[in-house]
C-alpha positions in Angstrom: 105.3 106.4 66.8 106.7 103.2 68.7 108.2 103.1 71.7 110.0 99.4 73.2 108.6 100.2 76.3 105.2 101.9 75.7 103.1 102.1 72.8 103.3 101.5 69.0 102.8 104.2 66.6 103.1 104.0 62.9 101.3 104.8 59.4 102.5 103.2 56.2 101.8 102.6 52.6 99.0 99.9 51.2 100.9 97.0 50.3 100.3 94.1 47.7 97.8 92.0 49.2 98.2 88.4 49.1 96.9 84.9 50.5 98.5 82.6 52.8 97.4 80.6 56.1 100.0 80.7 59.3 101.3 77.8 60.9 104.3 75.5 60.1 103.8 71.8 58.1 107.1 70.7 57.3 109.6 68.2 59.3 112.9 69.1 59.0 114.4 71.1 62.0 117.2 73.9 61.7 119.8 70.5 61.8 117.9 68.5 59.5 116.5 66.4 61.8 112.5 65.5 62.6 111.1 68.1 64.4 109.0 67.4 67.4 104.8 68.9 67.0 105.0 68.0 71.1 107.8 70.2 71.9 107.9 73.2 74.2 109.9 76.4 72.6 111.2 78.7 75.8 111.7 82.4 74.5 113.3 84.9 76.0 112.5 88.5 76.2 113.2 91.7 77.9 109.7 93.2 77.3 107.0 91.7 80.0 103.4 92.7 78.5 102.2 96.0 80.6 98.8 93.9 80.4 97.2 92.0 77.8 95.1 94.7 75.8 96.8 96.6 73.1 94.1 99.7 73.2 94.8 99.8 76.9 98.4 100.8 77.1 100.2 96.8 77.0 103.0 97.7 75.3 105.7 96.1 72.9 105.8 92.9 75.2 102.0 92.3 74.6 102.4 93.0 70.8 105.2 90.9 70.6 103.7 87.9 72.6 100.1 88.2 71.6 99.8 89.9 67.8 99.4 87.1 65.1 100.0 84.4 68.2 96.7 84.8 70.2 95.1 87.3 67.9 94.7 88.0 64.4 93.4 90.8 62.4 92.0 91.0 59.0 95.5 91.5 57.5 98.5 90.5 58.6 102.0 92.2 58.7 104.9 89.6 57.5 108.4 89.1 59.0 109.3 90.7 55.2 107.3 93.7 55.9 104.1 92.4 52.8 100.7 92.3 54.2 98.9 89.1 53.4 94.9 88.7 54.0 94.2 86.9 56.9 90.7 87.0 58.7 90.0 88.5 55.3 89.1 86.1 52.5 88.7 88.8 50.1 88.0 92.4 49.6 86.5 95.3 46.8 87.4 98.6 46.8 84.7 101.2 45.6 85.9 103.3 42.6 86.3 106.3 44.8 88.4 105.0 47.0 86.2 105.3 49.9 84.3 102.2 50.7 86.5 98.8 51.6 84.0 95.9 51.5 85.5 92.8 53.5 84.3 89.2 53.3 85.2 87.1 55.9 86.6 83.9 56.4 84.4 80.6 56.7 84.8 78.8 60.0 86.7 80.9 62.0 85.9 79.9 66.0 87.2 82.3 68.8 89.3 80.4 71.1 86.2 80.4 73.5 84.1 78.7 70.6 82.0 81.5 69.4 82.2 81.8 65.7 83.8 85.0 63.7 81.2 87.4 62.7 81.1 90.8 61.3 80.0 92.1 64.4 83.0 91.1 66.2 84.8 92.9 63.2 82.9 96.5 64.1 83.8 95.5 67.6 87.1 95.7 67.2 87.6 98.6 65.2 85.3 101.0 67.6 87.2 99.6 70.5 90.5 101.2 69.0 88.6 104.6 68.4 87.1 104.6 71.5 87.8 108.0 73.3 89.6 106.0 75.6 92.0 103.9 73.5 95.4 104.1 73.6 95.5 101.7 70.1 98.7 102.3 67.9 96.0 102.3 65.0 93.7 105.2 66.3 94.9 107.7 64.9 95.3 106.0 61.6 91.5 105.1 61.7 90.1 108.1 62.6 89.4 108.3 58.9 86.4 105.4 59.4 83.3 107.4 59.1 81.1 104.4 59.0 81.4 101.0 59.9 78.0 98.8 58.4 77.1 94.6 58.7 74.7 94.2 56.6 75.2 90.3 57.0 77.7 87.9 59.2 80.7 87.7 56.9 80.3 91.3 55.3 81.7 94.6 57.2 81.4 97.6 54.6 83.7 100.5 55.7 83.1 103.8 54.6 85.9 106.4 54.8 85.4 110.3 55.2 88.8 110.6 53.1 90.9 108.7 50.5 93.4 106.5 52.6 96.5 104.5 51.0 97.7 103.3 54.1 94.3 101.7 55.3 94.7 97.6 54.5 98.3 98.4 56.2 97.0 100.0 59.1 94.3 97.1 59.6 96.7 94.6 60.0 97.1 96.1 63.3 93.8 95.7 64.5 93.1 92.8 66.5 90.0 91.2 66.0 88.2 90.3 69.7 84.8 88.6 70.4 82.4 91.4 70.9 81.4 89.6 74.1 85.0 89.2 75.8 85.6 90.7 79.1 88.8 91.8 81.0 90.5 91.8 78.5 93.8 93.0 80.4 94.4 89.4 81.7 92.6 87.3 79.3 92.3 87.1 75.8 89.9 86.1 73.1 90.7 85.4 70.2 91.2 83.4 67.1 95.0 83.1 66.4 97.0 79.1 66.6 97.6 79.3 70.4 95.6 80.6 72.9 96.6 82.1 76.6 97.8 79.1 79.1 99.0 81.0 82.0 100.6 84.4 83.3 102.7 84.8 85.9 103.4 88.4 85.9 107.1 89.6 86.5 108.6 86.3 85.1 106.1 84.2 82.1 103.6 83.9 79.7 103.0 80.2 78.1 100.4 80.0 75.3 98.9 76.7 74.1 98.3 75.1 70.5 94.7 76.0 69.9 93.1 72.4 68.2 90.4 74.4 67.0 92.1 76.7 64.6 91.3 77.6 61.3 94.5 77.6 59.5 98.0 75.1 59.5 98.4 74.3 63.6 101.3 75.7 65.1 104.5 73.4 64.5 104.8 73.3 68.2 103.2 72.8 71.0 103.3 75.5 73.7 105.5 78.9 73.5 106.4 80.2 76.9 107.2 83.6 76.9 110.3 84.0 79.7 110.7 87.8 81.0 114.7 89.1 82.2 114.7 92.3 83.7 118.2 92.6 82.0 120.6 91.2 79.0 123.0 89.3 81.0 119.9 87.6 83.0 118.6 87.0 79.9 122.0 85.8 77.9 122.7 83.6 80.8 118.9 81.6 80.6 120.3 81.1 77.0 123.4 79.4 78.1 122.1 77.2 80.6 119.0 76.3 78.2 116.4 77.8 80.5 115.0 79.6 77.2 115.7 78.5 73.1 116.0 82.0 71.5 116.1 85.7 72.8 113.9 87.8 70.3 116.2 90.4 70.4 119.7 90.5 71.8 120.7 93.7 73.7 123.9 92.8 74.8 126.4 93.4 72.1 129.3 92.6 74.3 127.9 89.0 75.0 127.4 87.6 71.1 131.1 86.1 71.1 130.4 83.7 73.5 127.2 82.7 71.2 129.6 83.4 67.7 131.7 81.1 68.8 130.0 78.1 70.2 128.3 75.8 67.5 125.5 75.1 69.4 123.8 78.6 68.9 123.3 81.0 65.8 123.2 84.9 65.4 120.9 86.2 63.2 121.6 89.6 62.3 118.2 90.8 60.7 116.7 94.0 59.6 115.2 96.4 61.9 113.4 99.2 61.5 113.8 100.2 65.2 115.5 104.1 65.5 116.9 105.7 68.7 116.0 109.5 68.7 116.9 112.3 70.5 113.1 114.3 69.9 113.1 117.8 70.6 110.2 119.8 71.7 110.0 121.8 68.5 107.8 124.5 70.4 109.9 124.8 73.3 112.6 126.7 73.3 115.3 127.0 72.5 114.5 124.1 70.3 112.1 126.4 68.9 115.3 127.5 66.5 116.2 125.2 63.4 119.9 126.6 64.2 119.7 125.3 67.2 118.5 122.0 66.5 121.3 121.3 63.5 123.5 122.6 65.9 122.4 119.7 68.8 122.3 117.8 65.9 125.9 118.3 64.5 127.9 118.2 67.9 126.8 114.8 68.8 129.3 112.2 67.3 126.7 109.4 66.6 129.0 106.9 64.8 130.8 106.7 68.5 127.2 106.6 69.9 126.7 103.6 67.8 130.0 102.2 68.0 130.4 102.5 72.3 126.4 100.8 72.3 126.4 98.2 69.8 129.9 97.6 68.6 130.0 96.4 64.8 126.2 95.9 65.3 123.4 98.8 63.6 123.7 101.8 61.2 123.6 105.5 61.0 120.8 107.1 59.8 120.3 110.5 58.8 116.3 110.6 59.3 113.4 108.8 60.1 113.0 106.2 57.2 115.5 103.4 57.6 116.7 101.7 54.5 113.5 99.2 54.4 110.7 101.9 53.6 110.1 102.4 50.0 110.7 106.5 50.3 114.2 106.0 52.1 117.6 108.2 51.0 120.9 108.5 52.6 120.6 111.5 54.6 123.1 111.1 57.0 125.6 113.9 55.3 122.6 116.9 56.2 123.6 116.9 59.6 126.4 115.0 59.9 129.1 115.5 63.1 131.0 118.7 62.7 131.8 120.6 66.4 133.3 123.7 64.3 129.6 123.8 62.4 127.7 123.3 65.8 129.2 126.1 67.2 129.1 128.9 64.3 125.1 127.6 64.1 124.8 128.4 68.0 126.3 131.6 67.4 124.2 132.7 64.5 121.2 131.5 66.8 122.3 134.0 69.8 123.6 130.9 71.7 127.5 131.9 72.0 127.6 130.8 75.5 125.2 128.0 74.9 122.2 127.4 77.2 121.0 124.4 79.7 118.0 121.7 78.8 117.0 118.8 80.8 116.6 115.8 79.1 114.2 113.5 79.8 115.4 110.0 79.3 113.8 106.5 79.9 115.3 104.0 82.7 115.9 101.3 80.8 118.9 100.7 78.5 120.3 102.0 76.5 118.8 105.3 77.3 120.6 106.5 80.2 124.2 105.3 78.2 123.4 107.4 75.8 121.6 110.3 77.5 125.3 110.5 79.0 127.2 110.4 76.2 124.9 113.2 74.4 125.6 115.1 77.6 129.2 115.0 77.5 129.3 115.6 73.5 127.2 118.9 74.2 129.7 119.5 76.3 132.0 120.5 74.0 130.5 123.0 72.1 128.7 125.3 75.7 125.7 123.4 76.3 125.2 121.8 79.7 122.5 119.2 79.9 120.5 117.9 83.0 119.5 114.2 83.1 116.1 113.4 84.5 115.5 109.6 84.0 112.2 108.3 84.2 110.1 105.1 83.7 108.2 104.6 81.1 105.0 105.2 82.4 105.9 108.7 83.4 107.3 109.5 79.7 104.1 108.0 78.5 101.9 110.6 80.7 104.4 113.4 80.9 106.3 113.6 77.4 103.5 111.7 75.0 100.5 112.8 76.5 101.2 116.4 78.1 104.4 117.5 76.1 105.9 118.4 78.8 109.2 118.4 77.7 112.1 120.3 76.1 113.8 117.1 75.1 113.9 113.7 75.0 115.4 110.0 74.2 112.9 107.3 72.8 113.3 104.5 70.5 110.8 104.3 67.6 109.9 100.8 66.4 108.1 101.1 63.9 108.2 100.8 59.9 106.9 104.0 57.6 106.5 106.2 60.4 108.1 109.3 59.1 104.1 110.5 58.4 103.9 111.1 61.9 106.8 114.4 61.2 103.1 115.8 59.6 101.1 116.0 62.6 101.8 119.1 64.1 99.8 117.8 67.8 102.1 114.9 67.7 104.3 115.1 70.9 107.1 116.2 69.5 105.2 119.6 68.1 107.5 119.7 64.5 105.1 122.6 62.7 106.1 123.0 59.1 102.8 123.2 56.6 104.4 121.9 53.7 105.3 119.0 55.5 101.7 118.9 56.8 100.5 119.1 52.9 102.6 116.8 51.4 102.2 114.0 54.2 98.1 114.5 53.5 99.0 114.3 49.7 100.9 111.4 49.7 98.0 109.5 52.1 95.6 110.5 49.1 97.7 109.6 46.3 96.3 107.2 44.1 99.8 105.0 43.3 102.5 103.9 45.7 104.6 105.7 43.3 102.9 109.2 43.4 103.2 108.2 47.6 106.6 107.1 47.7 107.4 110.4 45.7 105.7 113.0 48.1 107.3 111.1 51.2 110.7 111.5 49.8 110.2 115.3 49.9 108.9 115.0 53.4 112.1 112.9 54.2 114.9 115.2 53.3 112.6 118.7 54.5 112.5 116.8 58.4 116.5 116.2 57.8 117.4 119.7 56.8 115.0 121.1 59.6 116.2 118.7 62.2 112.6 117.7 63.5 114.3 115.4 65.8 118.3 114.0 65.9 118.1 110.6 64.7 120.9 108.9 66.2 121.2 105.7 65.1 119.3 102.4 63.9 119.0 99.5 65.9 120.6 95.8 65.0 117.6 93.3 65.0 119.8 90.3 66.4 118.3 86.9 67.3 120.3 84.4 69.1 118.8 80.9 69.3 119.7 77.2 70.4 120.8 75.7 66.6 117.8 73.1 67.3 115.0 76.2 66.5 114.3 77.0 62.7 111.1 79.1 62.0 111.5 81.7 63.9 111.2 85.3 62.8 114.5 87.6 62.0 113.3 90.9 61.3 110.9 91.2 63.8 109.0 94.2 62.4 107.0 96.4 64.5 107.8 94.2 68.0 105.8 91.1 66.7 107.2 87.8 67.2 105.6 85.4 65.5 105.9 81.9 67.1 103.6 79.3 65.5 106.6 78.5 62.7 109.2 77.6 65.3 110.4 73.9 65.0 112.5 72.3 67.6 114.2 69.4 67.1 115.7 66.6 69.4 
């Protein structure tokens, strides 16, 4: 599970595994000019870092500052969703599946100078299954049953079960010195920039590390700028206080960037989806009836439409188009007020019933947790609003499921496994879902995977685990002077070290 705000959740498949170095070499800007290796690239974002440790609870602003910027793992997660060895020069595979043996690159230096070794490797992946982590990857990992060194570029993992997913989910893992401290306001580790300065509620600059191991960054600082809202934000862009916004949130604002040559609007691919989650074991969510029913009253093309304008798609599940294992679901519960209401009938809900929803404070939650309200409206069912900041969904939704519904945005790629883990917050229970998900994890062939997670796709739509209302636009709008920056975005990252800047 992702959330914009909080933490990043996600499981996927194992992806072809291929070589390439960051960092940009070429000289030609986005307007064919020279590009300048000295320049400063301002970026613009509505997602300030919680702090800077992703097992600690820093959120999609530190992922998307820090992740393949300041740290690296052993594999790394493209804009185009592949995962290409990184910190890993190469690795074997034991015939049962069960042992990963990783050799690691030569020469890599920590930005404080110490050399990589594999103890910083075993570092890393205990600190995201320590008790007290609060890593996207824990979860995932919990399959490591042993991690061994048995010299300074060799980490041998052994596995307590067959695991597809497991290069994916490593490119997640940030590799840290072993011997780092405080990690919440400084950093260590080995990626093209390292950590310049924060100043919390309005930057974060990172610097062109001269010691790094790969192609240096084509630029040479990034500052990170922090809005506290779109206009703020669309505004610094106008008046050149920042180069590109990594993800535009006011659609009402791109004509004035449409329309003026000396910006471009990059609609990309997201994988971002906006859900209403139920509490599948509270009721009356409890009832499958009931949830089509929620399901079918709410008019989520207007949803969409009223939000984003032309911008996003419907989707009728979990997977967005992007995942290997997506299908078109959006007919299973698709908007019909005369269905909603026969369902709620047939469910003993006639009258309808009352549920507070609890809904995030930033946008565009509390939009739509008043639309919802007024489309439930319509068919008996009267819904209380209780908005709350992030770090109270965190602790009272994610953590203590104390719920009966909710709004949150789930970033995230191939994160429909999460639908098979019945302690997840959202408490969907259905064992065949459970079996198949733990199937598909063991398969032996992305096709046998792909297959099993089909199943587990359409089963989630016709139960309605959750209303999936609709999927994000991934728009970037940047100064027409930037090239190399990232469109899709995938999974909050925001990889900077490509970005040229002429002029």
């Amino acid at each position: 599970m992702s959330t914009k705000k909080n933490i990043s959740y996600a499981a996927a498949a194992a992806l072809a595994v291929t070589l390439t170095a960051c960092g940009g070499s070429g000289g030609s800007g986005a307007s064919g000019g020279t590009w300048d290796k000295d320049a400063v690239v301002n970026i613009g974002s509505l997602y300030e870092p919680q702090n800077l440790d992703n097992t600690a609870g820093g959120g999609q602003g530190v992922t998307e500052a820090l992740n393949g910027n300041v740290y690296e793992g052993l594999f790394r997660l493209t804009d185009d969703g592949k995962v290409d060895k990184l910190l890993a020069q190469d690795y074997e595979t034991s015939a049962d599946g069960l042992t990963y043996t990783f050799t690691l690159r030569d020469g890599v230096k920590f930005h404080s100078g110490k050399e990589l070794t594999s103890q910083d490797v075993k570092y890393s992946l205990e600190k995201v299954l320590a008790d007290d982590s609060q890593s996207a990857r824990k979860s995932n990992l919990e399959v490591v049953k042993d991690i061994a060194t048995p010299d300074a570029r060799t980490v041998k993992v052994t596995l307590s079960k067959k695991s597809i997913s497991f290069v994916y989910n490593l490119s997640y893992v940030w590799i840290i010195n072993s011997q780092a401290k405080n990690l919440k306001t400084t950093e260590d580790g080995t990626g093209p920039y390292t950590l310049n300065k924060w100043s919390r509620g309005s930057a974060l600059s990172l610097n062109r590390f001269a010691g790094y191991w790969g192609d240096a960054a084509a630029n040479k600082q990034v500052v990170f700028h922090y809005y506290k809202d779109a206009t703020a934000l669309n505004n610094a862009l106008l008046t050149n206080a920042v180069d590109v916004v990594t993800s535009e949130q006011s659609p009402d604002a791109l004509e004035q960037f449409k329309s003026n040559g000396s910006y471009k609007v990059n609609d990309g691919d997201s994988t971002t989806k906006l859900l209403l989650a139920f509490n599948d074991k509270a009721k009356p969510f409890t009832d499958v009836k009931v949830r089509r029913a929620v399901s079918a009253a709410i008019d989520d093309k207007k949803l969409l439409e009223s939000v984003w304008g032309g911008y996003g798609k419907e989707i009728g599940s979990m997977v967005p188009p992007t995942d290997p294992w997506y299908e078109d679901l959006t007919d299973v519960n698709a908007h019909d007020v005369t269905k909603a209401k026969k369902l709620l009938a047939e469910a003993g809900y006639a009258k309808g019933f009352s549920f507070t929803l609890d809904t995030p404070n930033y946008d565009p939650h509390p939009t739509a947790a008043t639309f919802i309200k007024s489309q439930l409206a319509k068919v008996g069912i009267t819904v209380k609003i209780n908005t709350i900041t992030p770090d109270e969904w965190y602790t009272k939704v994610y953590k203590n499921h104390d719920f009966t519904a909710t709004l949150q945005e789930h970033v995230n790629d191939r994160d429909l496994v999460w639908y098979g883990n019945p302690d997840f917050y959202w408490g969907y229970d259905n064992p065949q879902v459970t079996k198949w998900v733990e199937e598909a994890e063991a398969a032996s062939s992305t096709a046998a995977q792909t297959e099993l997670l089909k199943k587990v796709n359409r089963q989630t739509a016709e139960d309605a685990a959750s209303d999936w209302l609709y999927l994000y636009p991934q728009i970037v709008v940047a100064n027409d002077k930037l090239s190399g920056y990232p469109l899709n975005g995938l999974n909050s990252q925001f990889f900077a070290y490509d970005i040229k800047k002429t002029g």
